[in-house]
C-alpha positions in Angstrom: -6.4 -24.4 17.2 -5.3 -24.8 21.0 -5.5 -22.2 23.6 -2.7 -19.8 24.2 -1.7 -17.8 27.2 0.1 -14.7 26.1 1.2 -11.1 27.7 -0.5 -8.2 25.8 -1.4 -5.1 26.0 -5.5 -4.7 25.7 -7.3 -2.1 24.5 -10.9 -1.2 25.0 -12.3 1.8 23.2 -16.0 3.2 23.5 -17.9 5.6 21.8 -19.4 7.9 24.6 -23.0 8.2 25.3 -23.7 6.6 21.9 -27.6 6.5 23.1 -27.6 10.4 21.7 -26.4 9.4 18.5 -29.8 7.1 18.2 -31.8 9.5 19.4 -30.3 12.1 17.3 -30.4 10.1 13.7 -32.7 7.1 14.4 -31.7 3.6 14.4 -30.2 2.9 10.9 -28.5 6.7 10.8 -26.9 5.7 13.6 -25.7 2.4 13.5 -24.2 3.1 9.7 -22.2 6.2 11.8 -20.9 4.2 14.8 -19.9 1.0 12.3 -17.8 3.9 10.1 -16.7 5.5 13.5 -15.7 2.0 14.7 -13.7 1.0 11.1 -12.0 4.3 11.5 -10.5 2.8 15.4 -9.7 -0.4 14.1 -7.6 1.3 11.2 -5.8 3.0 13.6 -5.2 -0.2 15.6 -3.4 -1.9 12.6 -1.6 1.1 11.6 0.5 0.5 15.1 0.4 -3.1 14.5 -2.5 -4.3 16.5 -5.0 -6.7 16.1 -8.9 -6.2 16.6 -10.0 -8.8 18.4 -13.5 -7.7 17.9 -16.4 -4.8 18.1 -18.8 -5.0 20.4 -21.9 -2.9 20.6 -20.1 0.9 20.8 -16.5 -0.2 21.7 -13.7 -2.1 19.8 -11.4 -4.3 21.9 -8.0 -4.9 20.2 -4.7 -6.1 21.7 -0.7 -5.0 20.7 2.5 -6.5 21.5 3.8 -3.2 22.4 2.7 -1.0 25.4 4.0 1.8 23.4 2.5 1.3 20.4 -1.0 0.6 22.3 -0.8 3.8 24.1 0.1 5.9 20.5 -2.9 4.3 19.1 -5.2 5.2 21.7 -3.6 9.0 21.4 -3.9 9.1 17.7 -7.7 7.3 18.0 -8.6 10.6 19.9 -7.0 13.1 17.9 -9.2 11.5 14.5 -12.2 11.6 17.0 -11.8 15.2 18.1 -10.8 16.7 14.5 -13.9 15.0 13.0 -14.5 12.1 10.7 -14.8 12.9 7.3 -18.2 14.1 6.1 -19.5 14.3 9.2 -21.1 17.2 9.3 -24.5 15.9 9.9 -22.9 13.9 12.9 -23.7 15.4 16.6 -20.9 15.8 18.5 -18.5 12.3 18.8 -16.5 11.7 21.8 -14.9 8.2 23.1 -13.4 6.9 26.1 -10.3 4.6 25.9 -8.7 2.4 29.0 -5.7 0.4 28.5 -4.8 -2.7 30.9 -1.4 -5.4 30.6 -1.8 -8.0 31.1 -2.0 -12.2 30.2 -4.9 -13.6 28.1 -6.3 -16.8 26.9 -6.2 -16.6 23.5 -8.9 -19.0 21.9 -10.6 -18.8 18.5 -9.9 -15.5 17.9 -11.4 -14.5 21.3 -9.5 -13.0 24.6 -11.0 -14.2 28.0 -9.2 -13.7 31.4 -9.1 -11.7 34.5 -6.9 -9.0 32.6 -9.8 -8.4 29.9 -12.3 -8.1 33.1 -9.8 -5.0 34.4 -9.5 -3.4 30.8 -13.4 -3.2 30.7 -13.9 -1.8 34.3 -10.6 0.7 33.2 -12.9 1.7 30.1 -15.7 2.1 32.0 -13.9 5.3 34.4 -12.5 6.7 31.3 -14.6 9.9 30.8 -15.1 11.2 26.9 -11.8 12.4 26.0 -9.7 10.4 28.1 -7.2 7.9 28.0 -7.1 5.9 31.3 -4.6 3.4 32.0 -3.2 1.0 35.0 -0.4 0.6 36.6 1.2 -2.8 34.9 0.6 -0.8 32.0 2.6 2.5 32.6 5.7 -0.3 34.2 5.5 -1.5 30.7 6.4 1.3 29.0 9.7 1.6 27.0 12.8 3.4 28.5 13.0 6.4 26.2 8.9 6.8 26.7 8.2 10.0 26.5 4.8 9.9 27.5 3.1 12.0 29.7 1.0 10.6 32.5 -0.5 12.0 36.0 -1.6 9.7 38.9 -6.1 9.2 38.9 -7.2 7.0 41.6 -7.4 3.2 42.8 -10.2 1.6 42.1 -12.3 -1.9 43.2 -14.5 -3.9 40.3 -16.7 -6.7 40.0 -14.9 -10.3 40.6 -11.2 -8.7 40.3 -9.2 -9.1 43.8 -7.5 -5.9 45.1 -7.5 -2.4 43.6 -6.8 -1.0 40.5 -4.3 1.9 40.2 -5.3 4.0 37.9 -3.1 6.7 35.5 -4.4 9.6 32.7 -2.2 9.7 29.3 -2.0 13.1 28.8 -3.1 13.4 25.6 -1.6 16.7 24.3 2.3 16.4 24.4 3.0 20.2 25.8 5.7 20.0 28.0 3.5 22.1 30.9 0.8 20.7 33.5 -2.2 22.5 33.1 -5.7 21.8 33.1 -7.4 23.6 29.3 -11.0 23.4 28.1 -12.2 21.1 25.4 -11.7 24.3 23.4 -8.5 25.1 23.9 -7.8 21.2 23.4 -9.2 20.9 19.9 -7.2 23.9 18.5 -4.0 22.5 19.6 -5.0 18.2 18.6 -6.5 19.9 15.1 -3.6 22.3 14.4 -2.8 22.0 10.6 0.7 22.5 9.1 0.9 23.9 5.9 4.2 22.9 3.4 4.9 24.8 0.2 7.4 23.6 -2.3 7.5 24.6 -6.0 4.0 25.6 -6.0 3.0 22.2 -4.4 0.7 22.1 -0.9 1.0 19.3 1.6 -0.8 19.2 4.6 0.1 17.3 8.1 -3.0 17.2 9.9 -4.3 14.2 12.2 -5.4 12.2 8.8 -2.4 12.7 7.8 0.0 12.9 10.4 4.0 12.2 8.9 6.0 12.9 5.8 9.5 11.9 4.8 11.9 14.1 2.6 15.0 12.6 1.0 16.7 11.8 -2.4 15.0 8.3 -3.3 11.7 8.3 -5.1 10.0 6.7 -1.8 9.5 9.5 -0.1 6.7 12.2 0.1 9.1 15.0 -0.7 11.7 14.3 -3.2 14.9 16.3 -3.6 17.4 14.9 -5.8 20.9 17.1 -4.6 23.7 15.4 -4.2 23.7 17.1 -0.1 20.4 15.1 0.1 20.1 12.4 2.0 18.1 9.2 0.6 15.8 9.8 3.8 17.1 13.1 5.1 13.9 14.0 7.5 10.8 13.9 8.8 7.8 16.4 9.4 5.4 14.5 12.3 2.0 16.0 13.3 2.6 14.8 18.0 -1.0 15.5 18.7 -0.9 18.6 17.5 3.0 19.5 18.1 4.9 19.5 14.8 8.2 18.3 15.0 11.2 18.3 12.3 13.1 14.9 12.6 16.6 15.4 10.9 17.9 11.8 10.0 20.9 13.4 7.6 24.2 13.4 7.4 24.3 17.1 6.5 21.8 18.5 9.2 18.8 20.5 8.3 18.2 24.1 8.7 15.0 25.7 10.0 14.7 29.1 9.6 11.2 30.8 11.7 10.0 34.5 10.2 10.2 35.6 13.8 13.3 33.9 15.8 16.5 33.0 15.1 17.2 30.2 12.8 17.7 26.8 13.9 20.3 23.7 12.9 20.1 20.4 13.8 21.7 17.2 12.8 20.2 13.8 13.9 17.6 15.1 16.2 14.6 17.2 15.9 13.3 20.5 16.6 9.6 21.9 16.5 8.3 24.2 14.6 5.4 27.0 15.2 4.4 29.8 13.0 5.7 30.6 9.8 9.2 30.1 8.2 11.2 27.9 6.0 12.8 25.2 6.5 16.3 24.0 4.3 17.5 20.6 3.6 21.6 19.5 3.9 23.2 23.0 3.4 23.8 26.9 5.0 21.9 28.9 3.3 24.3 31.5 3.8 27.1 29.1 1.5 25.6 30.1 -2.5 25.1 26.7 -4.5 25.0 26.6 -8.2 21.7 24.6 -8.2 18.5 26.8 -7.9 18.4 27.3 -4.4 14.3 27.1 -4.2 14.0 23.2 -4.8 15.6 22.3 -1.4 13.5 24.6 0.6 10.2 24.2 2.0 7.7 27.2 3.0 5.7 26.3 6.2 2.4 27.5 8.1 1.7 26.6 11.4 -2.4 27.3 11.7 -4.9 26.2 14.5 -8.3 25.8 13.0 -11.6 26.9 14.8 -13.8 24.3 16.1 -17.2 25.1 17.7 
């Protein structure tokens, strides 16, 4: 296959001071829990429709198309890293280290080479554990309606690259405030769970599973078959921790919290903290000779405890 040149967004992500894992669980402990902490990244990198382009060591290297989609893989990489892999209990504690770069790349036998590789490494390399560090090409490459958050770092020099690097933080929590919170506080917001009750069924939007859909057809994770129901009427989307009602309806969705006033909204969204309910396509004040309980979730805002 020839060589090709193409634009993409690379992604480096490392597993911080991996040397304590080893010396923690010995050799074969530890390299069975960094290859499952690894397949867990490159899930996440084909769920935004990347591509791995390989593991190396600690650290998978994977490219996207999208500078969007690059950057909401990197946030959702950390939120699965912070809330803790499954049956991992036994694990000390797991932190990585993500830098993101745009940039061309020689693309040859399923390999990436170029100056732009070079940058995402030394990028990588400044991220501290926690932290998504990205450049400057990469922040110009974001969409219009990006609604990421982002605060100026540094410039920095590296090894055989010409001229300095500006540097950039993705806020990784998507509270619309500046502030600077411990790794304490950041864990009970990232590892928030919401809690969905509908005809004596539980769903849970954590950061494993961080979307549901609700509508009329079959597809959908809720299903409410009213003729006021649309066939995908909305969504319920775990933002890092921020849980957001997407209303996608032609009728509108009502929210109703235990301790404010309720809410409607009609193609647009609205978050939700707390505890309430939350009803699909009609007033609840207008009666309706179905049983009113089937189009009505219950919902539980809680943050877990992490030590």
């Amino acid at each position: 296959m020839a060589k090709k040149i193409k634009p993409v967004s690379i992604l480096f992500a490392d597993i911080s001071k991996s040397s304590t894992i080893y010396e923690t669980m010995g050799d074969q402990a530890a390299q069975e829990a960094i290859e499952k902490i690894l397949n867990l990244l490159s899930d996440v990198t084909h769920q935004f429709t990347g591509d791995v382009i390989k593991t190396v060591g600690d650290a998978v290297i994977c490219i996207f198309d999208s500078t969007d989609n690059a950057i909401c893989a990197a946030k959702s990489m950390q939120q699965k890293i912070i809330c803790g892999l499954p049956d991992a209990s036994h694990l000390p504690p797991i932190n990585i280290h993500i830098g993101i770069h745009n940039g061309p790349v020689v693309i040859d036998k399923g390999d990436i080479f170029g100056d732009a590789v070079n940058i995402t490494a030394r990028v990588a390399d400044y991220a501290n554990p926690r932290q998504i560090v990205a450049t400057r090409a990469v922040i110009e490459s974001l969409s219009e309606n990006s609604n990421h958050q982002k605060k100026y770092l540094s410039k920095i020099t590296g090894k055989n690259i010409s001229g300095k690097i500006e540097l950039f933080e993705i806020i990784l929590e998507d509270l619309e405030m500046t502030m600077i919170i411990d790794s304490q506080k950041l864990s009970e917001i990232l590892c928030s769970k919401l809690y969905l009750k509908k005809d004596g069924q539980e769903l849970i939007i954590d950061a494993q599973k961080p979307m549901i859909s609700i509508g009329r057809d079959d597809y959908n994770d809720i299903v409410i078959h009213y003729s006021w129901i649309s066939r995908t009427h909305a969504y319920i989307e775990n933002r890092n921790g921020i849980f957001m009602v997407k209303d996608k309806s032609s009728n509108g969705t009502y929210i109703h919290p235990v301790d404010s006033e309720p809410v409607f909204i009609k193609k647009g969204e609205h978050p939700i903290t707390g505890q309430g309910s939350i009803v699909f396509g009609r007033d609840t004040s207008k009666p309706q000779s179905d049983n009113d309980a089937s189009d009505t979730i219950e919902y539980h805002v809680k943050k877990e405890q992490f030590v």
